[in-house]
C-alpha positions as CSV (number, residue, x, y, z in Angstrom):
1,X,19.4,-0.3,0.5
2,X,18.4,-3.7,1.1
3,X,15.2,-5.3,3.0
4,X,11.9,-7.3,2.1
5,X,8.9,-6.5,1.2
6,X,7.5,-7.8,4.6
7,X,10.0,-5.6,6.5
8,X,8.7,-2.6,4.3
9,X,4.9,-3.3,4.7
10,X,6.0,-3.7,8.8
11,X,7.3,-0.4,8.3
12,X,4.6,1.2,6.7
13,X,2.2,-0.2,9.3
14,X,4.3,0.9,12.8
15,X,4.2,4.6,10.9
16,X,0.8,4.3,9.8
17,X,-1.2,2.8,12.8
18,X,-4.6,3.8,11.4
19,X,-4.0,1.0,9.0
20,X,-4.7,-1.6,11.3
21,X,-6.9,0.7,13.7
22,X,-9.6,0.7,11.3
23,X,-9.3,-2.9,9.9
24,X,-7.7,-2.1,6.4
25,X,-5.7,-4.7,4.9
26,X,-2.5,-3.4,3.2
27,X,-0.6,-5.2,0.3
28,X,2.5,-4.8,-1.4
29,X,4.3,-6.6,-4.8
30,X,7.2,-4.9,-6.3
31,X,6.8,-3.8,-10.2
32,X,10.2,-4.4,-11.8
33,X,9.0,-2.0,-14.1
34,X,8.1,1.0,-12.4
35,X,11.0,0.2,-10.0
36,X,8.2,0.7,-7.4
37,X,6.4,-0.8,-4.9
38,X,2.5,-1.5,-5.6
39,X,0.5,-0.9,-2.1
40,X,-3.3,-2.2,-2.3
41,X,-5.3,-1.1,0.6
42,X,-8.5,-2.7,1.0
43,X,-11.5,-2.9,3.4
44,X,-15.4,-4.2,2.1
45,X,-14.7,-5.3,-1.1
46,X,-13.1,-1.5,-1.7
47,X,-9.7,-1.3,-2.7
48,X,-7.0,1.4,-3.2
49,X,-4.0,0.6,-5.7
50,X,-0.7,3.4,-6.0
51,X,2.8,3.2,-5.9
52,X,5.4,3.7,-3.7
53,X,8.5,5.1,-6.0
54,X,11.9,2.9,-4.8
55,X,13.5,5.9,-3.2
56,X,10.7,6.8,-1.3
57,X,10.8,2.9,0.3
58,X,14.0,3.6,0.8
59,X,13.1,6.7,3.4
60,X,10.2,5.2,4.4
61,X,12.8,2.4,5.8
62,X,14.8,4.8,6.8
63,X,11.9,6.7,9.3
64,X,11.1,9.1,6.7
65,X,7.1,9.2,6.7
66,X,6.0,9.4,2.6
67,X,3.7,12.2,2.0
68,X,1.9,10.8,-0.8
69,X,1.4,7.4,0.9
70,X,0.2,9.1,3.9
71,X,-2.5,11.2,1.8
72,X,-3.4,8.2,0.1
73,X,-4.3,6.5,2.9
74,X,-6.0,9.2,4.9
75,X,-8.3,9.3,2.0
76,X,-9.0,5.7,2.2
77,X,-9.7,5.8,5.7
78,X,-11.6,8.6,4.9
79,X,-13.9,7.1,2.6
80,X,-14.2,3.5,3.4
81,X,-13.4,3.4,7.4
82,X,-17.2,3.1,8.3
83,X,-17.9,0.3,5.5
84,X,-17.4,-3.4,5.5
């Protein structure tokens, strides 16, 4: 399947609106050698780094939501959302 890293982080934000809700910046780079995506959230000098596996881009793209992205980022939210 083929699309950009911007149309995957626009993805991930429109099925993840608590990203932007509570002013968390969300980056992605791809890692040639994980054959993964690298998302970095970040809010008040905190930061988050783990990895979206290719084929779970691939369903995220495809309206799937990722379980382990979603965790992830509740936990961030969690424990960062009233900082910075």
């Amino acid at each position: 399947m083929g699309y950009t890293i911007v149309a995957l982080k626009e993805k991930i934000l429109e099925m993840y609106p608590e990203i932007q809700d509570n002013g968390i910046n969300l980056s992605l780079t791809f890692d040639e050698q994980k054959d993964a995506y690298i998302v970095r959230l970040s809010k008040g000098g905190h930061e988050l780094s783990t990895h979206l596996d290719k084929a779970d881009a691939d369903e995220c793209m495809n309206g799937v939501k990722c379980v382990h992205l979603g965790v992830q980022i509740g936990e961030f939210i969690k424990n960062f959302s009233a900082t910075g």
